[in-house]
N, C-alpha and C positions, 0 to 999 in steps of 0.2 A: 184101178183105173190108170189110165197112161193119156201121153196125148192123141193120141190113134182113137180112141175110146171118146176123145173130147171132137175131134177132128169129125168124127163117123155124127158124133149127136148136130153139128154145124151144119155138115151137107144134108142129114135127114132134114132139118129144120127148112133150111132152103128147100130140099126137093117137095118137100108136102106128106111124103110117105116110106114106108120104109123099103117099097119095093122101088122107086125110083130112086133113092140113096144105093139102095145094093146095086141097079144098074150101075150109075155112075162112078162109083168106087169099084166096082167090080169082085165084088164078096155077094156071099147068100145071104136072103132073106134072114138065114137065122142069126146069123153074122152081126149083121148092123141091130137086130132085136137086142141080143146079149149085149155089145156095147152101150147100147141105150141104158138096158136095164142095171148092168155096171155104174155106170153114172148116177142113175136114179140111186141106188143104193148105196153109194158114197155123199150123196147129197142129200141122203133120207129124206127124200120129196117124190112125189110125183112130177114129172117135167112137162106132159101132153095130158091131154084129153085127147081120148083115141074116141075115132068117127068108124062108120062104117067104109067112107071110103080115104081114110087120111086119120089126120091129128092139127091137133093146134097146141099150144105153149102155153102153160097155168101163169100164174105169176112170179111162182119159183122158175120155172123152165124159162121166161127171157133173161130172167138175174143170172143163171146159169150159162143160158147162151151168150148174153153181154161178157161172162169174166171168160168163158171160151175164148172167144173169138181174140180176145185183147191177149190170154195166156200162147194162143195159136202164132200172134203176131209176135209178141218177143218170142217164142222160138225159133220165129221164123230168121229173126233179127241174129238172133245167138247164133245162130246155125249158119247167116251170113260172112258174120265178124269173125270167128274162130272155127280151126280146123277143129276137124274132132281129135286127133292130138293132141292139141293145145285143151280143149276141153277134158280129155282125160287126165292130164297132167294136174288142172287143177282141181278137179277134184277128186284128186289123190293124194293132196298136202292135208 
């Protein structure tokens, strides 16, 4: 799992399904499915209850989506403050 993997389970969350996630990030259905299931299996949880036209979030899937969203934002942050340069440097000491 990476944050791509985290990223993909945020916008499925928001879009409602996983065919309006693949729109929007612009990968295939199967694409954003594996990502999901990458998470789920890092998470040993089920995250959705899958509908026939959608999904919705168990109780592990919003604790998931909550450390998401907040892991998403310091990277977003890290990735502000420091070149990646400067990120590879340090973690190469």
């Amino acid at each position: 799992m990476n944050l791509v993997m985290l990223n993909t389970f945020v916008v499925a969350t928001q879009a409602g399904s996983i065919a309006a996630a693949a729109k929007k990030l612009s990968y295939s259905d199967s694409t954003v499915s594996y990502h999901i299931r990458e998470v789920e299996k890092l998470c040993r949880a089920r995250l959705y209850e899958r509908e026939m036209w959608g999904f919705h979030l168990t109780k592990e899937g919003r604790l998931v989506l909550d450390v998401s969203r907040r892991l998403l934002l310091v990277a977003d942050e890290l990735n502000s403050v420091a070149a990646p340069s400067q990120i590879a440097q340090v973690a190469a000491r």
